[in-house]
N, C-alpha and C positions, 0 to 999 in steps of 0.2 A: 321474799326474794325468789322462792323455788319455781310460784307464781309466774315473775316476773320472764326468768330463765327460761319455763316453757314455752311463752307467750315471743318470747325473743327466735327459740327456734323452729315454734309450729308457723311461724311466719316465715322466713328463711326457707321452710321445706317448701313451703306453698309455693313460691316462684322459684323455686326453683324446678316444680315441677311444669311453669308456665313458662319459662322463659323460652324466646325463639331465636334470638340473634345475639352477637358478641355485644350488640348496643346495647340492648338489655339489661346483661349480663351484668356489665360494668358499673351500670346506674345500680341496679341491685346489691352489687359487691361494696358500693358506696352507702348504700341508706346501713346496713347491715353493718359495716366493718369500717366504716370511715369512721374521720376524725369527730362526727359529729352525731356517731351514731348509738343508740341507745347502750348497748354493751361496751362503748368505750367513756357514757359518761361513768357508767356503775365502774367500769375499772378505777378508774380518777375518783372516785367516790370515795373507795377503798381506806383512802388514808386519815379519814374526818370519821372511819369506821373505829371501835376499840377490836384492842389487840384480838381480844377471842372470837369478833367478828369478821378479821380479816383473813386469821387462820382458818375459819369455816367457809367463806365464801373466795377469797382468793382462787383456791382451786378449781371450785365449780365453775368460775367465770375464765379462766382461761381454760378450762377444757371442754367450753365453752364456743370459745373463740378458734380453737384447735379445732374443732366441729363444723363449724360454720367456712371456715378457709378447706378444710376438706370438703364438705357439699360444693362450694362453690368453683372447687378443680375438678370435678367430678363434671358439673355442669357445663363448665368451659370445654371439656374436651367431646363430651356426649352434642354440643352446639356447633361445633367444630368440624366432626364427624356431620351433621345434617348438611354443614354447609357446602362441605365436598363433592356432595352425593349429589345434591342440587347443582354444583359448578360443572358435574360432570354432564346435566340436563343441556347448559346452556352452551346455543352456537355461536360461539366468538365471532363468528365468520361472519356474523348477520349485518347488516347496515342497522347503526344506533337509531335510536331514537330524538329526532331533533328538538329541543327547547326551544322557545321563546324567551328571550333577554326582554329584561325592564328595560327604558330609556329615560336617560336625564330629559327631564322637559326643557323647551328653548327657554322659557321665561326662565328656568333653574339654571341655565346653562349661562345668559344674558347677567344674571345677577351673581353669579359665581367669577364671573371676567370684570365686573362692574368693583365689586367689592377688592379684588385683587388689584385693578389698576389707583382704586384709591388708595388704598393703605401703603401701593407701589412711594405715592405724595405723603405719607405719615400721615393721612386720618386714619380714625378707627370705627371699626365698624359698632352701631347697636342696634338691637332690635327693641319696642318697646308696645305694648299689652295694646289690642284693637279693639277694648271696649274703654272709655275715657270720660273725662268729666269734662262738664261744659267749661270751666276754670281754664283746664288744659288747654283744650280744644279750641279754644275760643276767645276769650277773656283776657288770660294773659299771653296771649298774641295780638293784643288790641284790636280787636274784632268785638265792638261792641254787642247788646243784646237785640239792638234793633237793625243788625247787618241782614243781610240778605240771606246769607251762607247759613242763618239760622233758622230760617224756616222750615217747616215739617215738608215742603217741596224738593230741599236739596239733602236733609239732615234725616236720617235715621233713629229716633230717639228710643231709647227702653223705656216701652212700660212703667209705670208706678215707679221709677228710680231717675235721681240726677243724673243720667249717665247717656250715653250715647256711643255710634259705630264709629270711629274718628272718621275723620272725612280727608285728614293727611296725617303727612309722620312727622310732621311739627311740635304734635305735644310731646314726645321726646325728647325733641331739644331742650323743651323746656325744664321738665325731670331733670335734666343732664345739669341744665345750668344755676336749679337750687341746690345743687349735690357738690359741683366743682365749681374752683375758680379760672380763668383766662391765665395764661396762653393754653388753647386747644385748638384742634380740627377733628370732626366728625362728621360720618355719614349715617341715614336712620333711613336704611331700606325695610319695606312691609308692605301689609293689604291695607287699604283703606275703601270706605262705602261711600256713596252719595247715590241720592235716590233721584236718579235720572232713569229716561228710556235709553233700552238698547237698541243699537242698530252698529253698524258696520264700524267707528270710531268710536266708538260709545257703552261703557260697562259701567251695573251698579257700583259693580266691585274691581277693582284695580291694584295696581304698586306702585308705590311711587318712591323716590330713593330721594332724600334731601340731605343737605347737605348744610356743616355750620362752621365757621373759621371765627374765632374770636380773639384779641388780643388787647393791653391795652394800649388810649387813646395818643398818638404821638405823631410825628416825621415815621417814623418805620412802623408805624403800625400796620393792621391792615388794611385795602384798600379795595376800590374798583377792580385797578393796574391786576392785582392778586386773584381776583375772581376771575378775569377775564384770559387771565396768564393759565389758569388750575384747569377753568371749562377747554380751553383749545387741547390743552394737553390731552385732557380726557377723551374727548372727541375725536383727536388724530390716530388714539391709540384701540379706540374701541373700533372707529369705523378702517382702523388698517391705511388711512389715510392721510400722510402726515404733508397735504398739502389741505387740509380743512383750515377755513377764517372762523372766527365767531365777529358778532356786529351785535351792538344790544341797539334797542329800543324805549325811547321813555315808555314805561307804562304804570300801574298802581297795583299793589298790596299792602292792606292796613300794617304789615308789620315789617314792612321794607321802608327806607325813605333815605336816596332814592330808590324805586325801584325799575325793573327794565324786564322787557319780555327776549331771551335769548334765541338769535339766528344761527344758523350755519352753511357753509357752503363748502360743497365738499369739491376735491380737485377731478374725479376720479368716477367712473360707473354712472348708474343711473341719475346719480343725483348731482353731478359734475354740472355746475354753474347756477342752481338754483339754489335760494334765500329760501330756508325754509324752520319755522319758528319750532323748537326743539324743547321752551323751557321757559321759568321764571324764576327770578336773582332780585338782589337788591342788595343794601347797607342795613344791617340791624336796625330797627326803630330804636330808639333808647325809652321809650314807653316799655316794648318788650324788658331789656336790661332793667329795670323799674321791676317790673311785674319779679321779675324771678329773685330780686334781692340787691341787682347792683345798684352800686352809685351812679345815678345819672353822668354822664360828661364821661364818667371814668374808662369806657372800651368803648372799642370799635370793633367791627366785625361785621363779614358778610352772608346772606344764606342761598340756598339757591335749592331749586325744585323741579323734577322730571318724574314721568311716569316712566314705567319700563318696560310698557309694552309699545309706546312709540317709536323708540331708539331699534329698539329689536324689528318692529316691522319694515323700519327704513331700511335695516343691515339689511334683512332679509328676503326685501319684496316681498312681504306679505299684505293682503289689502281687506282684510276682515280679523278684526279683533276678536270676534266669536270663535273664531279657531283655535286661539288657546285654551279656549275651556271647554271643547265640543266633545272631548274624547276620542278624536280620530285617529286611531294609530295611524293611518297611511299619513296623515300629516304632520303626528311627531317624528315617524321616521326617517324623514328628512333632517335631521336636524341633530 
């Protein structure tokens, strides 16, 4: 124990003969004299001591502790004293020194309004892991093995593993919907890879925010009417303009049916009167409902899918997708 005692205050002297500032000080006063520091476990020890142990060591440790709170007043006022001496150096008068503030990125800024105005509708937001299994990814989204989407041209695969860089945020839905059952809404913003060239509309790597409404199969279930009713809302509230239409499109996704490629026309700015495709929706396949555990027949439900860096370059007339990741301060600070 005497050992130990020494050991507790030749440590103590030491910084206290280094210490330079009240930061310091207080981190020190803390390792030393806190709740979790070595002379207050042996206090608490004390009592798992026998009697003739605690009458011999009792005292040593708190005159101990008595020691230790005197060096370290002793310290705090000798710190105190430098700091003065030094305050009395500095010209208040000077002009400060100017920082540099971080900036929320537009795509963070895009996805923070995006996320908000869903949840505004009662979906929830999740986020879900960018490395995936082909199952997920693919499979049970009825995307067979001899789809297109599965080639080593558009798909990213790991090495020596099942796995791959998802290619959207669909396999989440799917997680979601071996996990719960209907009524829900949900949105599944992230990065997702496909191995394309870059150029000015065009990244390996992007975000894309999708979106799932499920319920079950009835008269008031969900419908069309409800996706197309959700998308205007969104639309009006993100682009600030609550004279936007939406118009769908037939078009195809293995795990939509129907499905539709989504328009917009906005009332308002640059894009006042132009049709211009924003997105891709549909009705649940019931293959999908299958895949994850439902009863075929038993729900309905619709999904729908945007990138997030198209909506943000429309808001923003921006006309190079490489700019969000170029590192240009002069062009985040616009934003």
């Amino acid at each position: 124990m005497d050992d130990r005692i020494r050991r507790i205050r030749d440590a103590a002297k030491k910084e206290w003969e280094q210490l330079r500032d009240a930061a310091e000080l207080e981190l020190a006063k803390v390792r030393h004299l806190g709740r979790k520091s070595e002379l207050n476990e042996l206090l608490r020890g004390l009592k798992e001591r026998a009697e003739e142990e605690r009458r011999e060591w009792g005292p040593k440790l708190q005159n101990l502790r008595q020691e230790l709170e005197d060096g370290f007043r002793t310290a705090a006022e000798k710190a105190g004293g430098v700091a003065a001496k030094v305050a009395d150096r500095i010209d208040v008068t000077a002009p400060g020194l100017r920082r540099d503030r971080g900036h929320v990125h537009p795509l963070t800024q895009a996805q923070e309004s995006i996320n908000a105005i869903f949840s505004s509708m009662g979906f929830r937001v999740l986020e879900g892991p960018e490395v995936e299994t082909a199952w997920n990814n693919f499979d049970a989204l009825n995307i067979p093995p001899d789809h297109p989407a599965r080639a080593l041209m558009d798909t990213f695969w790991l090495k020596g593993e099942d796995a791959l860089m998802r290619t959207h945020t669909s396999p989440m839905q799917v997680r979601f919907m071996q996990a719960h059952q209907p009524p829900f809404r949900i949105i599944v913003p992230g990065r997702v890879y496909r191995n394309e060239a870059t150029d000015a509309t065009h990244e390996f790597q992007f975000h894309q925010v999708e979106g799932l409404m499920v319920s079950r199969r009835g008269a008031d279930g969900v419908s069309m009417a409800n996706l197309k009713g959700i998308l205007e809302h969104f639309y009006r509230r993100y682009f600030n303009d609550p004279g936007i239409v939406v118009r769908f499109n037939a078009s195809y996704f293995p795990f939509t049916e129907p499905s539709v490629e989504v328009f917009m026309k906005a009332a308002r700015g640059k894009l006042a009167g132009r049709w211009i495709e924003i997105g891709g929706a549909g009705m649940v396949h019931q293959d999908v409902f299958k895949a994850v555990g439902y009863v075929p027949g038993e729900f309905q439900g619709f999904a729908f899918g945007m990138s997030l860096e198209r909506p943000t370059m429309l808001k923003y007339g921006i006309d190079d997708v490489r700019l969000f990741h170029g590192g240009d301060i002069r062009f985040l600070r616009q934003f």
